[in-house]
C-alpha positions as CSV (number, residue, x, y, z in Angstrom):
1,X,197.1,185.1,220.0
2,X,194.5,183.4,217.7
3,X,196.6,181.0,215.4
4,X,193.6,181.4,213.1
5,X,194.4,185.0,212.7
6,X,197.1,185.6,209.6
7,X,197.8,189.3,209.5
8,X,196.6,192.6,209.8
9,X,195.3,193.2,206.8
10,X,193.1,190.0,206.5
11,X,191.8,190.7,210.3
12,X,190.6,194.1,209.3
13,X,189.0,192.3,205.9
14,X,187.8,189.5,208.5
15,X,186.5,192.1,210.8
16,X,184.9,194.4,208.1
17,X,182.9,191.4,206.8
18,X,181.4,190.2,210.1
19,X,179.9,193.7,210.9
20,X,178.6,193.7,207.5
21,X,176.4,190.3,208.0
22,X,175.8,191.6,212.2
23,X,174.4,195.0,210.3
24,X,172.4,192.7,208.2
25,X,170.7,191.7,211.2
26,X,169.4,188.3,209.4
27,X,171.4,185.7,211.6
28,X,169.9,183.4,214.1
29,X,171.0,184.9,217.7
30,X,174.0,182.2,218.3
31,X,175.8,183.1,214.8
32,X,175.2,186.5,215.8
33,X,177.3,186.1,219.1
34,X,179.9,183.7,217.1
35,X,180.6,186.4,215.1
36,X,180.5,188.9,217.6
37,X,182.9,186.9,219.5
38,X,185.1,186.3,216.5
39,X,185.1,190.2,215.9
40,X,186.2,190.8,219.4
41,X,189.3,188.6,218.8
42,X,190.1,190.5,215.8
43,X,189.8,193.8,217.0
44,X,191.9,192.3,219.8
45,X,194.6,191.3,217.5
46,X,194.1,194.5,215.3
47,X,194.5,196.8,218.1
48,X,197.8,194.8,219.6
49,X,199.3,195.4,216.1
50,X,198.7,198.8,216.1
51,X,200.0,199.3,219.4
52,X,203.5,197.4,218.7
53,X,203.9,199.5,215.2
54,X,203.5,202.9,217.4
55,X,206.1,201.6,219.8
56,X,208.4,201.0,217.1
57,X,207.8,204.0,215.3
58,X,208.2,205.4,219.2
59,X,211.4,203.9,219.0
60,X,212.7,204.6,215.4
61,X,212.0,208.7,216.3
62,X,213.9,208.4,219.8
63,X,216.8,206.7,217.9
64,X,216.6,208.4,214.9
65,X,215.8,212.2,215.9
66,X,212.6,212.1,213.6
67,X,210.0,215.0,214.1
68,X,207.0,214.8,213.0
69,X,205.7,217.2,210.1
70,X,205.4,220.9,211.1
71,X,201.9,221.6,210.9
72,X,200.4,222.7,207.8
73,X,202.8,221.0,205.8
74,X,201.3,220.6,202.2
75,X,198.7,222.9,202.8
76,X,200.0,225.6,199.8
77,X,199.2,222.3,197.4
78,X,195.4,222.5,198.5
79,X,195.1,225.8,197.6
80,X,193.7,227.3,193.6
């Protein structure tokens, strides 16, 4: 992976910031694609993260017999 790249959270603050300057739409056409390609790399790197948390989580539940919250769990605490 990208050396450049330090951590989840500053690839999604990374990433967040380049699609706020490409939504801009004031660049010249190559800083446009730099930071296109730059936001590819980071959604690259964001999505691997995500994908080796929900195999550990994967993991922790097999080992650990977690189940997941029955649904409508909290629901009475929404209500008047």
């Amino acid at each position: 992976m990208d050396a450049t790249i330090k951590d989840f959270e500053a690839a999604i603050a990374e990433l967040e910031s380049i699609v706020k300057k490409l939504e801009e739409g004031d660049l010249p056409l190559e800083t446009s694609l730099q930071l296109y390609e730059r936001g590819v790399q980071l959604s690259r790197f964001c999505h691997s993260r995500l994908e080796e948390a929900e195999r550990r989580i994967e993991i922790l539940t097999e080992r650990g017999e977690i189940k997941p919250a029955p649904a409508g769990l909290g629901d009475d605490e929404r209500k008047p």
